[in-house]
C-alpha positions in Angstrom: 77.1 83.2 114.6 76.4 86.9 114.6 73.1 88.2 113.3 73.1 89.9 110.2 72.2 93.1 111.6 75.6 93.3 113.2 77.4 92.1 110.4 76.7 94.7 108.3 76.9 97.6 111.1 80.6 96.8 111.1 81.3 96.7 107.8 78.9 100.0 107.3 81.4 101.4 110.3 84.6 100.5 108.6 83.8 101.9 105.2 82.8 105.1 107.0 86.2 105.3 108.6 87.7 104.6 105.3 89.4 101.1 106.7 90.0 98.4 104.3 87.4 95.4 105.0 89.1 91.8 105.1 88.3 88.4 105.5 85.0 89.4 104.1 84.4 86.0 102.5 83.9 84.0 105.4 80.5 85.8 105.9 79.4 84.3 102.9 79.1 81.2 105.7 76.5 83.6 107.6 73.0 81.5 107.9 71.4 84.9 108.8 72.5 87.0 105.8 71.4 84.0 103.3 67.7 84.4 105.2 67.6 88.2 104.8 68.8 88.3 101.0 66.5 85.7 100.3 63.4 88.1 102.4 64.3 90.9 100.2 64.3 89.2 96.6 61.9 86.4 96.8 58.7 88.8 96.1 60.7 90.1 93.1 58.8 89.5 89.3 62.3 87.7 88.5 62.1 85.0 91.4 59.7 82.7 89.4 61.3 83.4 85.9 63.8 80.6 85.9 67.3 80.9 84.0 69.2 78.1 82.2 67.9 75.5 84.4 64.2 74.8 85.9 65.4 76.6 89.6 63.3 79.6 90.6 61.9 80.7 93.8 59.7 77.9 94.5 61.2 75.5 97.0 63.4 77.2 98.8 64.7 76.1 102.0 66.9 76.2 105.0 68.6 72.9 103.5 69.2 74.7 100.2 70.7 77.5 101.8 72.6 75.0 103.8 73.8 73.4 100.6 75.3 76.8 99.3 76.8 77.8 102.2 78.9 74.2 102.1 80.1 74.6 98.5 80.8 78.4 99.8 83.1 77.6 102.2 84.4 74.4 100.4 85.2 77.1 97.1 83.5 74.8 94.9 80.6 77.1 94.2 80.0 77.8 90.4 78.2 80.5 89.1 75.9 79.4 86.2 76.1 81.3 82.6 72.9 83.7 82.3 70.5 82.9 79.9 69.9 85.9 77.2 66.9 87.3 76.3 65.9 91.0 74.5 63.7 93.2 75.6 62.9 96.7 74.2 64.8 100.0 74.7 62.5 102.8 75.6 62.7 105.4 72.8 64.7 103.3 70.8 63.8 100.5 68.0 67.3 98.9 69.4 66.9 96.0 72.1 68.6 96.1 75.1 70.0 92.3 76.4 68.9 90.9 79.6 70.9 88.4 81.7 68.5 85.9 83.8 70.2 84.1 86.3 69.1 80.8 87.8 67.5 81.6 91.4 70.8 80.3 93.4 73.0 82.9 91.7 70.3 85.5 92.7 70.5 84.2 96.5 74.5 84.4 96.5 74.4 88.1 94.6 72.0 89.8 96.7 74.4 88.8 99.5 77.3 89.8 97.8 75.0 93.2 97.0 73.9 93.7 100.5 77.9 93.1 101.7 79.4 95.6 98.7 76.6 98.1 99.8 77.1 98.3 103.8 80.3 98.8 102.9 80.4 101.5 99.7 77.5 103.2 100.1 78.4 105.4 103.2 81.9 106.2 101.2 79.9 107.4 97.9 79.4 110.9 96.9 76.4 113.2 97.8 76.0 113.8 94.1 75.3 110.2 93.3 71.2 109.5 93.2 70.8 106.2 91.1 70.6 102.6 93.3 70.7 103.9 96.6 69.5 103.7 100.0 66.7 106.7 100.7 67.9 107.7 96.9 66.5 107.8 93.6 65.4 110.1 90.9 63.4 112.9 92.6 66.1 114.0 94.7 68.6 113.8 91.9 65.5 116.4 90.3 65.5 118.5 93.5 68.7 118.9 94.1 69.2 120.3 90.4 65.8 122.6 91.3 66.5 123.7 94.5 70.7 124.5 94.3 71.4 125.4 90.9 70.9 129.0 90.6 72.6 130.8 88.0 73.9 128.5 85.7 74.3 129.3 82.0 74.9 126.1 80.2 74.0 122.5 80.9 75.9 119.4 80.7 74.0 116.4 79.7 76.1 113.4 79.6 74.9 109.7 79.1 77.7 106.6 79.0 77.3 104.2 76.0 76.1 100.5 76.9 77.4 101.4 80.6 76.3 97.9 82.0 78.0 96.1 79.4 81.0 97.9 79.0 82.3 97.7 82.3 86.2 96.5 82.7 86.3 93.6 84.3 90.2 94.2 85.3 89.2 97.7 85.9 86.4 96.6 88.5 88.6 94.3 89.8 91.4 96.7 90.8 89.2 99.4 92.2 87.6 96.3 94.6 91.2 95.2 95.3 91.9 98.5 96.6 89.9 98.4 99.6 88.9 94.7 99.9 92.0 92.8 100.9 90.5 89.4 100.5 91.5 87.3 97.5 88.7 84.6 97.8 86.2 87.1 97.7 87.5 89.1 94.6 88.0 85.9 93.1 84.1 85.0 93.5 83.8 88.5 91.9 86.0 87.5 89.2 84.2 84.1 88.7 80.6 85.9 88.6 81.8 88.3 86.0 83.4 86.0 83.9 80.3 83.4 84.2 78.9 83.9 80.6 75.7 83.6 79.2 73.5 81.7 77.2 71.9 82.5 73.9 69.7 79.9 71.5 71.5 77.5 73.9 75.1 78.3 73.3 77.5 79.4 75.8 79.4 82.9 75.1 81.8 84.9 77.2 81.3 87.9 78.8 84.8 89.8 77.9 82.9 93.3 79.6 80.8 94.3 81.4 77.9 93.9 84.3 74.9 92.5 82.4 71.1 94.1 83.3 69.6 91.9 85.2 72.6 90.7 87.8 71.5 91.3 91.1 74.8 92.7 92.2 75.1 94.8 88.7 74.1 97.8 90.3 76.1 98.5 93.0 79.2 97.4 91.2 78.2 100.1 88.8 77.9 102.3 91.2 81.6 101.4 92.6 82.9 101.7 89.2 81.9 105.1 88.6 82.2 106.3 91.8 85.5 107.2 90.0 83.8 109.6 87.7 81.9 111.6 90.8 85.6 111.5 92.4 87.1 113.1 89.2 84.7 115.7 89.1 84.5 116.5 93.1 88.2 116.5 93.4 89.4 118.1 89.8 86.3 119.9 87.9 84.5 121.6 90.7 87.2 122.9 92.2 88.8 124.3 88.7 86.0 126.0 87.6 84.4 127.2 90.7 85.9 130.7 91.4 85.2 134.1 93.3 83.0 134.7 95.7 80.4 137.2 93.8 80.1 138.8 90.1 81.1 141.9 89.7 78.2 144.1 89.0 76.6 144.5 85.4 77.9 147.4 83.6 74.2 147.4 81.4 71.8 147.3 84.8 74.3 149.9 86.5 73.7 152.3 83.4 69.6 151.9 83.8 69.8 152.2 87.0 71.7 155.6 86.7 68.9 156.6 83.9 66.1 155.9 86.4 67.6 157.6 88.8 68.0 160.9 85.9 64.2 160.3 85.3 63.0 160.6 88.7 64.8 163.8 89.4 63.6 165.7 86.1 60.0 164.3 87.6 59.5 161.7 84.1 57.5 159.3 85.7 57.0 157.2 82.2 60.3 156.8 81.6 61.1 155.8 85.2 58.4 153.3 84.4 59.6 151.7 81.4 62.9 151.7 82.6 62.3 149.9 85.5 60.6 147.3 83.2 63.9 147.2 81.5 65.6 146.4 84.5 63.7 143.5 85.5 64.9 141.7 82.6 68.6 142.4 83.1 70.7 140.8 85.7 72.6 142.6 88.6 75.5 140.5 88.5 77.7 140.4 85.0 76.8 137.2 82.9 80.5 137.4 81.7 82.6 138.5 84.4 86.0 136.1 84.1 86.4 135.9 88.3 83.4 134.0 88.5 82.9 130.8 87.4 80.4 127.7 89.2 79.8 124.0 88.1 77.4 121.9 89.3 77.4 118.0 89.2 74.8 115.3 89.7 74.2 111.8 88.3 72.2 109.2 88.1 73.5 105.7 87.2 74.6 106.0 84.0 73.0 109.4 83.3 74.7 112.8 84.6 74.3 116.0 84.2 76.2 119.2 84.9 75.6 122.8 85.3 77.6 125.6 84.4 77.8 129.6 84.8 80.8 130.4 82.2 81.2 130.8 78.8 80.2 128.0 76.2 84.3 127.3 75.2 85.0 126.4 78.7 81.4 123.8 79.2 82.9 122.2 76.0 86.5 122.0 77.5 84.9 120.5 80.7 83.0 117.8 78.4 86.3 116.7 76.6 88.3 116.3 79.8 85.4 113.7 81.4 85.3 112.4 77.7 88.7 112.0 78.0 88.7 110.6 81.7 86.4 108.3 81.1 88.6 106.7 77.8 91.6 106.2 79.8 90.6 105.4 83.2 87.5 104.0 82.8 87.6 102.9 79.2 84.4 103.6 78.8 82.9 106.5 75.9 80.3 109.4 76.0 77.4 108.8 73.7 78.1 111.5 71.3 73.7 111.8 70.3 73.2 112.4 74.0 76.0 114.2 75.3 74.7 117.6 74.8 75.4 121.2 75.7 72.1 123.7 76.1 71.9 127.2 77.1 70.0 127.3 80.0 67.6 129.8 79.1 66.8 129.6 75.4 66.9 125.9 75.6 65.7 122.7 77.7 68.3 120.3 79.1 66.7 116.4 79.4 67.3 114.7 82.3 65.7 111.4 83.7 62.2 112.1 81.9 62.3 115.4 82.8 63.0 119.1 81.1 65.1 121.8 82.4 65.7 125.2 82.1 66.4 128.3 83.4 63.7 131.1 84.4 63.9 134.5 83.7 61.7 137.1 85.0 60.1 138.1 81.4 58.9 134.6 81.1 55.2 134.3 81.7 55.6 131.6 84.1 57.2 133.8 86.6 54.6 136.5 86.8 57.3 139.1 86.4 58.8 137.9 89.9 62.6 139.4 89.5 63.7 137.1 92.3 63.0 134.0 90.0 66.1 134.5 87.6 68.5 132.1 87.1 66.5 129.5 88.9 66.3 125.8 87.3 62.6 124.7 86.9 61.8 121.3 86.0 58.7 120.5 82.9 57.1 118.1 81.6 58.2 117.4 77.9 55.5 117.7 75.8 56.8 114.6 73.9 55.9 112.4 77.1 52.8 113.5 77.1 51.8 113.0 73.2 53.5 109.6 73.6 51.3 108.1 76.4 48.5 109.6 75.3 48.5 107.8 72.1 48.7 104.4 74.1 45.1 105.2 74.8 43.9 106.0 71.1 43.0 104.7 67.7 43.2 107.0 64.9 44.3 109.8 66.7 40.8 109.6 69.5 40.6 108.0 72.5 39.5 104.3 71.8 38.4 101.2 73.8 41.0 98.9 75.2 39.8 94.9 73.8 42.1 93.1 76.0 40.6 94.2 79.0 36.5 93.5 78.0 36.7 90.4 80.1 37.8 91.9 83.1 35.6 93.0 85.9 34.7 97.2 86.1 37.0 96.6 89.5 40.0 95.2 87.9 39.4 97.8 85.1 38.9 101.0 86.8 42.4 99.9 88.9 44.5 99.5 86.2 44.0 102.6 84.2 44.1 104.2 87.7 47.3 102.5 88.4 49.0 103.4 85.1 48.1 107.1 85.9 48.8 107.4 89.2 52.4 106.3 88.7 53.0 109.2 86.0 51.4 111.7 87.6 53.5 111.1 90.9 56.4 110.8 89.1 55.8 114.4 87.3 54.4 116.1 90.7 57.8 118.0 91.2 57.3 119.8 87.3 55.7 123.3 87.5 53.4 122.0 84.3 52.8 119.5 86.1 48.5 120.5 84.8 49.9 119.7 81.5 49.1 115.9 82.5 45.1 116.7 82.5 45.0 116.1 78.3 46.3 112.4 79.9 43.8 112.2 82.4 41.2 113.7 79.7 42.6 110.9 77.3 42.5 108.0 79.4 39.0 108.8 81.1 37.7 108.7 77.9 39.0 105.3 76.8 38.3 104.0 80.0 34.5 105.2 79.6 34.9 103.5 76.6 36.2 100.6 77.3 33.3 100.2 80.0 30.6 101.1 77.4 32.0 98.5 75.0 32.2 95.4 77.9 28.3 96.7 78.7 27.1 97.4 75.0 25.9 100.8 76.9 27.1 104.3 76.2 29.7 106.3 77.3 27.4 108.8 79.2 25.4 106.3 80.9 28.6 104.9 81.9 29.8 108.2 83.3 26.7 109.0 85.0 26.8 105.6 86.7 30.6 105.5 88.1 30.9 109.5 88.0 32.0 110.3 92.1 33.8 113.4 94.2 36.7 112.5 96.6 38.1 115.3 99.2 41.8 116.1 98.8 43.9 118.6 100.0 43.1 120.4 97.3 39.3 120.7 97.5 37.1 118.2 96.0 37.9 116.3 92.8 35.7 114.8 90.5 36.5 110.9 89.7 34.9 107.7 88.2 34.9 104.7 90.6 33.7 101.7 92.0 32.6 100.1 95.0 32.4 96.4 95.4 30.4 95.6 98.1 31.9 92.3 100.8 30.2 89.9 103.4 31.3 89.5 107.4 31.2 93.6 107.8 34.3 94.1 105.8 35.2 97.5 104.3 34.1 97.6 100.6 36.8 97.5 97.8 36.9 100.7 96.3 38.6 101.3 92.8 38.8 104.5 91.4 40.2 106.6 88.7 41.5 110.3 89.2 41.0 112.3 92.1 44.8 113.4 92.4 45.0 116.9 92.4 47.8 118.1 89.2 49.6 120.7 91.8 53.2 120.6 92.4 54.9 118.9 94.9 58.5 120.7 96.1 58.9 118.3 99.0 57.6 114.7 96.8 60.2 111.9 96.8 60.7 109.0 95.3 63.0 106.5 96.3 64.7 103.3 96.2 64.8 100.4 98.0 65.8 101.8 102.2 69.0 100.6 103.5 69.6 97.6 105.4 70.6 98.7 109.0 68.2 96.5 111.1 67.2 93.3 109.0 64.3 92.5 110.9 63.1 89.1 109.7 59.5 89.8 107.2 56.4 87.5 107.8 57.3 84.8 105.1 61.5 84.1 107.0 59.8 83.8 110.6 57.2 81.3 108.9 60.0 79.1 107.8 61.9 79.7 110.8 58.9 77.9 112.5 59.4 74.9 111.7 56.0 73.8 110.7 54.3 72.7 107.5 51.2 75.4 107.6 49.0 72.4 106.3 49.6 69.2 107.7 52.3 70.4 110.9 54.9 68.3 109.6 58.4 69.8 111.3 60.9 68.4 109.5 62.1 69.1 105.5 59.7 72.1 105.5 60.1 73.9 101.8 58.2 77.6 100.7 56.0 77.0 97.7 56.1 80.6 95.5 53.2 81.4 93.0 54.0 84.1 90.5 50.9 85.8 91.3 47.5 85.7 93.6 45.9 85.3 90.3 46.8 82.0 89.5 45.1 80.2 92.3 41.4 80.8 90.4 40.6 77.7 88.7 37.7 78.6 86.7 34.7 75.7 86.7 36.3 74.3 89.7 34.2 74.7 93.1 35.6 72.7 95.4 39.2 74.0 95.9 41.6 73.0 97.9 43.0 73.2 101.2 46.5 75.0 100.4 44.7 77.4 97.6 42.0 78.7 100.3 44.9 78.8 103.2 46.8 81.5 100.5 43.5 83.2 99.0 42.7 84.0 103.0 45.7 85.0 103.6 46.4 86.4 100.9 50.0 85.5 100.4 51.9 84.1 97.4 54.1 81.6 99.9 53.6 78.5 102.0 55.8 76.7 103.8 55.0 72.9 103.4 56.7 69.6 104.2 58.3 67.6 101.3 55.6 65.1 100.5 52.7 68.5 101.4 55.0 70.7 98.5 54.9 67.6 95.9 51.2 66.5 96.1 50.5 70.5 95.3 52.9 70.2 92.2 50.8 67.0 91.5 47.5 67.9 92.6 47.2 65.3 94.9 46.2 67.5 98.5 43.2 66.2 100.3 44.7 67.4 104.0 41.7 69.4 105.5 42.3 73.4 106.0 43.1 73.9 109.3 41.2 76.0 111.5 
């Protein structure tokens, strides 16, 4: 049986040579790529949420995966209907339906996933950004900052209940076109016809990929890899024309009037009308040889940029509108599908604003060479709208639900909550904007200190208030140090310290691409063949918790073996024999810790 590694360096090398893949069922049979779906999933929040039946994570084994593989190759395997639930759609009093599938349907899709990806991904366009190897929003953002000079009019397109609209026959024909094996598009088939549950009865999925499928993202990705293709092959080419814009008739004639000025010795009126240059451009705005379009997307979400006249952005939205109707069937949201000027008006695009600079702007210091460019903000809207998480009656106020907590845990989570917008906002030029936020939620968390203490909020201050080095000088923070036994390091928590400067070169991305699937910690423990507390060898299962958290048993002092083997190690798996796995579940282990 080959290793999984050079499974998918094949298929990654046929889909770069644009070769049709076959017989790519039969490594559904693969041991090895059953072990590395199940490494890369098993730590997700999802694992222990179980679907319509009681399976999650916990008790997974080689015999399971044994089990699967048979009905696999026997093409008895069933996928099981998704059970429903709601959750809430950010900006939006609308909820948005989750699909939870039971924990063997997750196994199977991520290996379907990590198959469909080996294969696609290297054949997908340079302009795609959203569930992708080394990929993700920030260099969807910098490729819009850094290559998008000039443009006059943005494009912001979004696609109406994208997941859930989704052909299925659609889907199935774009797969059929490169994978010529009918077992696997009929497992395809069988996965997107599955269902789901809702108050316990069974409904049919006529459409669509639902959120939450492990696979739904790269079969997104296929599906509108049709759209990029559309746009590379039809749009860009159509309205990208000549090779430079003709010079400005309006800058030429100031140009000629400083020149008149310096001669006759007016220094004044060379002055001012070399002022009045700087806000014109050289090149004309509105010459009809030059045209350039710009394209990028992000799942669901794209955007386009344009340097034309308004009359032809509009023609370009109707013919994707159109496109996307008749070969997609899918529909443009017509509340977010948007044209803005570039200059008088800010585009939105995954959390972020943009527009285009122009030297008489007071961001660019007067700097002539910044016109045209694409700089990215923070809305102001984001930053009223966390800020008021963190305060009652319009002022910063305690937070109750976290009084019982220790300053540790405290401190960590509000620096946690910051931390991940800040980093996220780091390539913005306002990005400073973010210290009312920091201002905001320093306060509450004083408060929230003072309130667990019955102190104040400046003895409070005093008492935590510290100074970190950065690369940016030295930054005032609050924090806390908790102090350990055996000459460990202390624990340190702290809030702030991250200097608000932008980042041109931050990144953040998703999940890196599979290309050698070294086995983690938790497969080469199974693999081992030994129960970690008794060294039973034989029907060895992994027991999952849903967090370290739930091994402290208040009032209990005595704990035992297997809940001090996973606090020391600190590790939310075990591997255990059979009988080992069911006296947990029963709370029946006495076996000694071993040393």
């Amino acid at each position: 049986m080959q290793n999984a590694e050079t499974v998918l360096d094949v298929i990654r090398k046929r889909g770069e040579r644009g070769l049709p893949v076959e017989r790519l069922y039969r490594q559904l049979f693969n041991t090895q790529l059953h072990l590395l779906a199940y490494g890369r999933i098993y730590a997700n929040k999802g694992a222990m949420t179980p679907g319509v039946t009681e399976e999650t994570a916990d008790g997974m084994s080689l015999e399971k995966i044994g089990s699967i593989i048979d009905a696999l190759r026997a093409e008895r395997y069933r996928w099981s209907p998704a059970r429903r639930v709601y959750i809430e759609k950010k900006g939006s009093a609308k909820k948005r339906p989750l699909g939870l599938p039971t924990w063997s349907d997750k196994l199977v899709a991520e290996v379907v996933r990590l198959l469909l990806e080996a294969y696609y991904d290297v054949q997908f366009s340079d302009r795609s950004h959203g569930f992708r190897p080394r990929r993700g929003c920030h260099t969807a953002l910098t490729e819009v900052a850094r290559t998008w000079r000039g443009v006059h009019w943005f494009i912001e397109g979004d696609i109406s209940d994208c997941f859930g609209s989704l052909d299925h026959e659609v889907m199935l024909k774009i797969l059929g076109e490169r994978i010529h094996d009918g077992r696997f598009l009929r497992l395809i088939r069988a996965m997107l016809k599955a269902g789901y549950l809702e108050d316990w009865r069974w409904n049919a999925t006529l459409s669509g990929s639902p959120q939450g499928g492990v696979a739904s993202p790269v079969l997104s990705n296929i599906y509108l890899d049709r759209l990029d293709r559309f746009v590379e092959q039809h749009l860009l080419p159509e309205y990208t024309s000549g090779r430079k814009r003709r010079a400005n008739p309006d800058y030429l004639a100031v140009q000629h009037a400083i020149a008149k000025a310096k001669r006759h010795g007016d220094r004044e009126a060379a002055r001012v009308l070399r002022h009045q240059r700087r806000s014109l451009p050289y090149g004309d705005p509105n010459d009809p040889g030059y045209r350039r379009l710009r394209y990028v997307r992000y799942c669901d979400d794209f955007l386009l940029g344009f340097a034309g006249p308004r009359h032809e952005a509009q023609e370009i939205t109707s013919r994707i509108r159109t496109f996307l109707n008749e070969q997609l069937r899918l529909e443009l949201s017509e509340s977010k599908t948007l044209i803005t000027h570039a200059t008088s008006q800010a585009a939105r695009f995954l959390g972020y604003e943009i527009r285009a600079l122009h030297a008489d702007t007071k961001i660019t210091d007067g700097r002539r060479s910044i016109n045209g460019t694409p700089a990215l903000f923070v809305p102001e809207q984001v930053i009223r709208t966390k800020s008021a998480l963190y305060k009652k009656k319009g002022k910063p106020a305690s937070r109750g639900v976290l009084l019982h907590d220790e300053d540790f845990s405290i401190v960590a989570k509000y620096q946690a909550e910051y931390q991940g917008l800040v980093q996220y906002y780091l390539l913005a030029q306002n990005v400073h904007r973010l210290g009312r936020l920091h201002w905001t939620m320093e306060t509450s968390l004083l408060k929230t200190l003072a309130n667990k203490h019955r102190s104040s909020v400046r003895k409070m201050s005093r008492k935590y208030r510290a100074t970190v080095q950065t690369p940016h000088g030295p930054r005032r923070c609050l924090q806390v140090t908790v102090e350990r036994n055996e000459g460990k390091k202390p624990l340190v928590a702290r809030f702030g310290g991250i200097p608000l400067k932008q980042k041109r070169t931050a990144t953040l991305t998703d999940a890196q691409p599979v290309t050698a699937p070294a086995y983690n910690e938790l497969i080469r423990r199974l693999l081992a063949e030994c129960c970690e507390l008794c060294e039973t060898r034989t029907d060895l299962e992994v027991h999952h918790i849903r967090r370290l958290a739930d091994l402290k048993q208040p009032g209990r002092r005595d704990k035992p073996a297997w809940i001090q083997l996973m606090a020391r190690r600190k590790r939310k798996t075990l591997v255990l024999c059979r009988t080992c796995h069911d006296s947990v579940h029963a709370g029946r282990v006495s076996t000694p810790l071993r040393k």
